[in-house]
N, CA and C of each residue as an Amber inpcrd file, in Angstrom:
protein
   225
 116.0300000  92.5920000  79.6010000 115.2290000  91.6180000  80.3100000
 115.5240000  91.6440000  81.8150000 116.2130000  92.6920000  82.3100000
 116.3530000  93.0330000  83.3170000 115.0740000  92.7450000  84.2920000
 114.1350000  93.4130000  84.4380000 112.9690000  93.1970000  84.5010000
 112.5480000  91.9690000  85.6310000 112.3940000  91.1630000  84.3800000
 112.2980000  89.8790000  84.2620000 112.8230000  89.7230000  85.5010000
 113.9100000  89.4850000  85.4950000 114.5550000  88.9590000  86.9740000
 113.8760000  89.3820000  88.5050000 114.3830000  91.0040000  88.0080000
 113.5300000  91.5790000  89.2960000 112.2170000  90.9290000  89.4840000
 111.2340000  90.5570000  88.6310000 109.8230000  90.1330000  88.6560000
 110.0090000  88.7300000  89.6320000 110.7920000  88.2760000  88.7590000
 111.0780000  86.4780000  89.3550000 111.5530000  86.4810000  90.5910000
 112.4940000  88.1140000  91.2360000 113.0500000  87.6470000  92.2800000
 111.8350000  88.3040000  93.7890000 111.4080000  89.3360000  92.6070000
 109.8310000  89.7270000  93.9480000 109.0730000  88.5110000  94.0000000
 108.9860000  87.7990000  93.1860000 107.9710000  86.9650000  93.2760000
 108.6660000  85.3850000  93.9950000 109.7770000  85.4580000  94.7070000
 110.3920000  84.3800000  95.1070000 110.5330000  84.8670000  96.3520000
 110.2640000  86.1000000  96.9710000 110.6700000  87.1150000  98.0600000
 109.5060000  86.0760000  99.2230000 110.4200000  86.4140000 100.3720000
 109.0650000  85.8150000 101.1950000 108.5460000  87.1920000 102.4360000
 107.4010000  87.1170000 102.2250000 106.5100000  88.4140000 102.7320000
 105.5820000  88.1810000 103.9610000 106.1420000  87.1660000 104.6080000
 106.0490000  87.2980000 106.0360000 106.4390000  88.3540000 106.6590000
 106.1480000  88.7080000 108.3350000 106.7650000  89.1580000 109.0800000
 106.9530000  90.9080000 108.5120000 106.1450000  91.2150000 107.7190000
 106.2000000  92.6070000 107.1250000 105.6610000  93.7540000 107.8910000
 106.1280000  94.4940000 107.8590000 105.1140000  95.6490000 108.6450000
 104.4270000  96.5860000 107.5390000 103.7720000  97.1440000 108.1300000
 102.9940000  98.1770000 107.2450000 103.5100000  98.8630000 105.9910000
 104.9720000  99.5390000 106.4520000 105.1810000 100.2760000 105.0260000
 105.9980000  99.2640000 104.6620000 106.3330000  98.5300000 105.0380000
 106.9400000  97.1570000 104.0200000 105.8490000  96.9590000 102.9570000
 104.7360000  96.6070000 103.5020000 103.3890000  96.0060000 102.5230000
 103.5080000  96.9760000 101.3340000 103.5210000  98.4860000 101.9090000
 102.4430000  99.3350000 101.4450000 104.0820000  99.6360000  99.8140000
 105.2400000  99.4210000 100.1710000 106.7160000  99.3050000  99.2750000
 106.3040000  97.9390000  98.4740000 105.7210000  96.8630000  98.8590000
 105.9620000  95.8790000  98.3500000 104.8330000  95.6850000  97.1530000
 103.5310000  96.1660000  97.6110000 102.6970000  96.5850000  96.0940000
 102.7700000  97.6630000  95.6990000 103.3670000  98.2870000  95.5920000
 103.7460000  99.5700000  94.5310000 104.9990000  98.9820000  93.9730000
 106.1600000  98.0600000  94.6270000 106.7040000  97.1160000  93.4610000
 106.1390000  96.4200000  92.7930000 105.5300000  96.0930000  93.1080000
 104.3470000  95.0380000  92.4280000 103.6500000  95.6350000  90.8200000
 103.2980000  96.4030000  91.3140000 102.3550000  97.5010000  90.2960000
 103.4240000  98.0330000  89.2890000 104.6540000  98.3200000  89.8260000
 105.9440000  99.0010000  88.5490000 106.5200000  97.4840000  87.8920000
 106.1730000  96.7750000  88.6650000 106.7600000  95.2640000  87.9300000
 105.3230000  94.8000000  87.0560000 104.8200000  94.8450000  87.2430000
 103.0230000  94.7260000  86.4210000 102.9240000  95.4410000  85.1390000
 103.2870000  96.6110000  85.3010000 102.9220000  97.5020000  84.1260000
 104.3450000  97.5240000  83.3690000 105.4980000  97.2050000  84.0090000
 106.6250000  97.0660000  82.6900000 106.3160000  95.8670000  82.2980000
 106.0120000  94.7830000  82.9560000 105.9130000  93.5160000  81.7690000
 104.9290000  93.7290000  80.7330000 103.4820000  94.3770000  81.2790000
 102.8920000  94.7790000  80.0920000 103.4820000  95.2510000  79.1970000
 104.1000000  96.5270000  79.5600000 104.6100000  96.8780000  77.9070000
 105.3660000  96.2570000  77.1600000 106.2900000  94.9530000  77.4530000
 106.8050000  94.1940000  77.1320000 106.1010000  93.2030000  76.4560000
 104.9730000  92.7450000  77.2290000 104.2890000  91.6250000  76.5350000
 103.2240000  92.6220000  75.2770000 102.7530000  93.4920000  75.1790000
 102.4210000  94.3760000  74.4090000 103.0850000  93.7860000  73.1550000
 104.0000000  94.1770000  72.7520000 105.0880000  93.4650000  71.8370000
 105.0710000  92.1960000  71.3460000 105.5580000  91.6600000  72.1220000
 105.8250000  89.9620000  72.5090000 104.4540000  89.5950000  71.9790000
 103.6930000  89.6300000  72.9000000 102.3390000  88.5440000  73.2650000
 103.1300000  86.9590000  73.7830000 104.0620000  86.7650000  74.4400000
 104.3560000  85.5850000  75.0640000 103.2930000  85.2960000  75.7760000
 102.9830000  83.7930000  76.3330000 102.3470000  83.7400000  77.1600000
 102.8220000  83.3980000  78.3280000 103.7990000  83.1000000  78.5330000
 104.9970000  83.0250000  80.2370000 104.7180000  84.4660000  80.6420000
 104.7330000  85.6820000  79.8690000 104.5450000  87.1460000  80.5990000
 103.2170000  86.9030000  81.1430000 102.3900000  86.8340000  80.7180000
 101.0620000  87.1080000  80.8910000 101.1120000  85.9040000  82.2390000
 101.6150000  84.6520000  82.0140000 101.8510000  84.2740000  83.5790000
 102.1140000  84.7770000  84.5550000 103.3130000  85.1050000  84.4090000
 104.2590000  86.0500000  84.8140000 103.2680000  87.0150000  85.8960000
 102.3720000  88.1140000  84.7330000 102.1380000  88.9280000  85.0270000
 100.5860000  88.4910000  86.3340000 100.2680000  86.9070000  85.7520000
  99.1070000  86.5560000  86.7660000  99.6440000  86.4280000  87.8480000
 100.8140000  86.2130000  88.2290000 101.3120000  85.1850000  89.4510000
 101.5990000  86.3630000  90.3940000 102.0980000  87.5130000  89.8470000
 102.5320000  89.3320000  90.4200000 101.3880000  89.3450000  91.1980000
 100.2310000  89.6930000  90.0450000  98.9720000  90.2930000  91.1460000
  98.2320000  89.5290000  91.6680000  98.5290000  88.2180000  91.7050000
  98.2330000  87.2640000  92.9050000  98.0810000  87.7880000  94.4390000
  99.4740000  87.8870000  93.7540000 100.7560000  87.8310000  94.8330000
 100.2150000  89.4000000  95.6740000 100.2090000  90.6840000  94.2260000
  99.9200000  91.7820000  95.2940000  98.5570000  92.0250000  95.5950000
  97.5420000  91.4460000  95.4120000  96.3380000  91.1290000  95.7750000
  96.4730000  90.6320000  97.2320000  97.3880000  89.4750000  97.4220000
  97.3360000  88.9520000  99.0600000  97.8230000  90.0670000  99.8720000
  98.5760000  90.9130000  99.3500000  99.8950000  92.1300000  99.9120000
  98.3100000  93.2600000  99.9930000  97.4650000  93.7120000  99.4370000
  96.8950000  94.2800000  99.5500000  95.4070000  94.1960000 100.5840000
  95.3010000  92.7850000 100.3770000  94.0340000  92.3970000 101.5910000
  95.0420000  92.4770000 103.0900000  96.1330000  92.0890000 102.7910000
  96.3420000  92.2720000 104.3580000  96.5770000  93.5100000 104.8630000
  96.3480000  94.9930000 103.7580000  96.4970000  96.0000000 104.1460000
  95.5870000  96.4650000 104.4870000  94.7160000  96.3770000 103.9560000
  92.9660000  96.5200000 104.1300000  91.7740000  96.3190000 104.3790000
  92.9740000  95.0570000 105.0130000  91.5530000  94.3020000 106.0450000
  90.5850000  93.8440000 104.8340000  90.0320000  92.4260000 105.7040000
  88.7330000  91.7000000 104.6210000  87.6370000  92.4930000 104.3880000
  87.1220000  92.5320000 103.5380000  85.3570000  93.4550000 103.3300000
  84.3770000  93.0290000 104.5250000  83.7480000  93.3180000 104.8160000
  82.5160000  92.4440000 105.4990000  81.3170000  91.9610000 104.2530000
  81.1540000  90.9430000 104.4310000  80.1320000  89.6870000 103.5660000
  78.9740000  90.9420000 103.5550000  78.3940000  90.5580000 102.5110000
  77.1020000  91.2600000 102.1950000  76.0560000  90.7600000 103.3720000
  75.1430000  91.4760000 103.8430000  73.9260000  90.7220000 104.7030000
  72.8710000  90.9560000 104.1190000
């Protein structure tokens, strides 16, 4: 359950003040912490993982718009 921790402690991390390849390190943790809880919850079916696993790509969803800049709105 190693894991686990690491998950809880990226997800307690504060991600201010980041620069670029900080971001670009911090969702590709994101993504190796994503897909091991899956295979975990695979098993399981807990539903704290599957939290777990919502609260991650929240998290690297915000880590990723600020890499890529907003879309422009449809016109």
């Amino acid at each position: 359950m190693d894991i686990l921790n690491e998950a809880k402690a990226f997800e307690k991390a504060k991600m201010s003040n980041m620069s670029t390849s900080d971001r670009v390190v911090a969702s590709r943790e994101a993504k190796r912490l994503i897909l091991a809880i899956n295979e975990i919850y695979k098993n399981t079916k807990e539903s704290e993982l599957m939290d777990l696993m919502k609260r991650l790509t929240a998290k690297k969803k915000k880590i990723e718009v600020r890499l890529k800049g907003r879309p422009d709105p449809a016109i």
